[in-house]
TILUMMI-34092 format. One record per residue (C-alpha): residue number from 0; y, x, z. Coordinates in nm, 3 decimals, decimal comma. Last residue first. Layout:
<nodes>
(NUM; (Y; X; Z))
...
</nodes>
This chain:
<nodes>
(127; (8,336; 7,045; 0,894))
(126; (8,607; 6,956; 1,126))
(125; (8,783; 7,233; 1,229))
(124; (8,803; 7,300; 1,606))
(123; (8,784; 7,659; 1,663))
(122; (9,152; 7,655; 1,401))
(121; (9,136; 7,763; 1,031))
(120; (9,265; 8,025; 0,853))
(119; (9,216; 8,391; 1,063))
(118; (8,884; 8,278; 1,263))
(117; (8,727; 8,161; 0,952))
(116; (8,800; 8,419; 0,757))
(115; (8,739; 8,249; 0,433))
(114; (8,484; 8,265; 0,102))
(113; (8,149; 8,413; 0,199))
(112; (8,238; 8,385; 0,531))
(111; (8,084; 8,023; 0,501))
(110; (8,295; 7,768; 0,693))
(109; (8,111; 7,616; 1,011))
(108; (7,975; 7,293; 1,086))
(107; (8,050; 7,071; 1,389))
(106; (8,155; 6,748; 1,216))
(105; (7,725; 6,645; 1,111))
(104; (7,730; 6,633; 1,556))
(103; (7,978; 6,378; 1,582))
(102; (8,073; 6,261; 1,897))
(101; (8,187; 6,632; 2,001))
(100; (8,389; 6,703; 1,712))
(99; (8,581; 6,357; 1,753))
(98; (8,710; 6,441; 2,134))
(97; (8,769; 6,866; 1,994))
(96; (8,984; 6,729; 1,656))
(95; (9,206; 6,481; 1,936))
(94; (9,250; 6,817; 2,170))
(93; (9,338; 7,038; 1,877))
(92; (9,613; 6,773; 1,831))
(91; (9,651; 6,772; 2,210))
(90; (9,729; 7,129; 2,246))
(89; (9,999; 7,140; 1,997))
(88; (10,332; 6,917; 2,164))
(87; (10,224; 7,121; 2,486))
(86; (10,322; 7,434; 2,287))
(85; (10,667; 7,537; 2,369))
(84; (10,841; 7,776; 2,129))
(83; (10,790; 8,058; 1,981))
(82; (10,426; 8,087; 1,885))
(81; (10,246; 8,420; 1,860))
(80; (10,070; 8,347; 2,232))
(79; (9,869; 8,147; 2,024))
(78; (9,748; 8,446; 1,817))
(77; (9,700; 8,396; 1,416))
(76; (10,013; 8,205; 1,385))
(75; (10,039; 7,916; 1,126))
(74; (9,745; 7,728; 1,303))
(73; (9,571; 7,538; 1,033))
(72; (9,512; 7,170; 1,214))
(71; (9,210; 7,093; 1,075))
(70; (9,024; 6,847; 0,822))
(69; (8,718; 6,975; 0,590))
(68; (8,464; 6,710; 0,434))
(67; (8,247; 6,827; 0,193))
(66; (7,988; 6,593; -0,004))
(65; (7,742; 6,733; -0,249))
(64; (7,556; 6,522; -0,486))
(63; (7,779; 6,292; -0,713))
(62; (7,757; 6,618; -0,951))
(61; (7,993; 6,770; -0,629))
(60; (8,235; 6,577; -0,419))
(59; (8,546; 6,730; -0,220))
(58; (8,786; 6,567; 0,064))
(57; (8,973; 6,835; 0,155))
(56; (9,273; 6,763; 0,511))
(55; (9,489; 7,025; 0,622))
(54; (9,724; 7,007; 0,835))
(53; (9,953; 7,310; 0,946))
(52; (10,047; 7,379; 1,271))
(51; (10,333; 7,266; 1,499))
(50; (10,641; 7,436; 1,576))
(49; (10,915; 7,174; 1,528))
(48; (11,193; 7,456; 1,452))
(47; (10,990; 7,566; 1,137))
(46; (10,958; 7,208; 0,941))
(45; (10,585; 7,125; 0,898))
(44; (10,385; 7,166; 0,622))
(43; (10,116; 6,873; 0,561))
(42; (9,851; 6,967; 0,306))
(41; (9,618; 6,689; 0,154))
(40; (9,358; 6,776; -0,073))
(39; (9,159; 6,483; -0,251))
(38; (8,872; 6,612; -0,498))
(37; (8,645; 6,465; -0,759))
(36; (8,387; 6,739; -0,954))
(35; (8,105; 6,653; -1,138))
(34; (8,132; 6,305; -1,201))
(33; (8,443; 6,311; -1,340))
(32; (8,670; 6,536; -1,345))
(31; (8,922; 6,365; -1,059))
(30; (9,155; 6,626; -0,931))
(29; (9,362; 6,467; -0,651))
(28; (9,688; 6,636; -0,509))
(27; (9,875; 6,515; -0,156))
(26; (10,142; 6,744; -0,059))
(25; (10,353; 6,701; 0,213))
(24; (10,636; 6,897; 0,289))
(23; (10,915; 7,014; 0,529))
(22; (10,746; 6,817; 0,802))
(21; (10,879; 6,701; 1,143))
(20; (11,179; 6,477; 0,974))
(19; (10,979; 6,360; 0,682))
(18; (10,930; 6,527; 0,299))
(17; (10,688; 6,388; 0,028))
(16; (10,507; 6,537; -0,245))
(15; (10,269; 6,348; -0,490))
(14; (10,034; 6,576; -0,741))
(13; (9,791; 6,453; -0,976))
(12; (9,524; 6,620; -1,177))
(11; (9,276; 6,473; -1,453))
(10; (8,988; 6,673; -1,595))
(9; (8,868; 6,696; -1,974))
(8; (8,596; 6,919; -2,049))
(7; (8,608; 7,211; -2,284))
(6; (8,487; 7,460; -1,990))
(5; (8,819; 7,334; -1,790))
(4; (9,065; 7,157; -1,959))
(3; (9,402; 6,919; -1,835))
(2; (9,600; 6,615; -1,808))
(1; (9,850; 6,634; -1,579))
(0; (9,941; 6,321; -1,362))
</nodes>
């Protein structure tokens, strides 16, 4: 836990890594500045020989306002013909996001362009 400034006013940020068989890392940080800014960011790195894509999971609250939500499985190739090895392991990740997507209308929003590529960084099934 780091405690740190921004504009003067004190924030809080903590970090936990873990490794596991499939991923090389995964890195859970939460920034809590209270009540203007709380976040949870989750970032699961996977070991190269396994193939899979990144996760991502932000959890993100604004004044106690604004709410964002943003989970995807970040594709570490920007073609999927880029990928080495056998991709049948994949498809039903992207699958899984698609199935809860489709329930859940308020899930099917887009990331401005104003900050990302969409199409380069995350997957067409992002949860917004």
């Amino acid at each position: 836990s780091v405690p740190t400034r921004s504009s003067g006013k004190p924030m809080r940020m903590h970090t936990c890594c873990f490794a596991s068989d499939e991923y090389k890392q995964i890195r859970l940080t939460t920034l809590d500045a209270g009540p203007r800014t709380q976040v949870f960011t989750s970032l699961w790195y996977p070991n190269p020989e396994y193939d899979l894509p990144v996760l991502g999971i932000d959890l993100l609250q604004f004044n106690e306002k604004k709410h964002l939500c943003v989970v995807d499985f970040q594709p570490l190739h920007t073609s999927e013909n880029d990928h080495t090895v056998d991709r049948r392991h994949v498809e039903p990740r992207q699958e899984t996001l698609a199935s809860i997507r489709s329930q859940y209308p308020s899930l099917q929003g887009s990331m401005t362009k104003r900050f990302y590529d969409e199409t380069q960084f995350f997957s067409s099934q992002m949860l917004l």
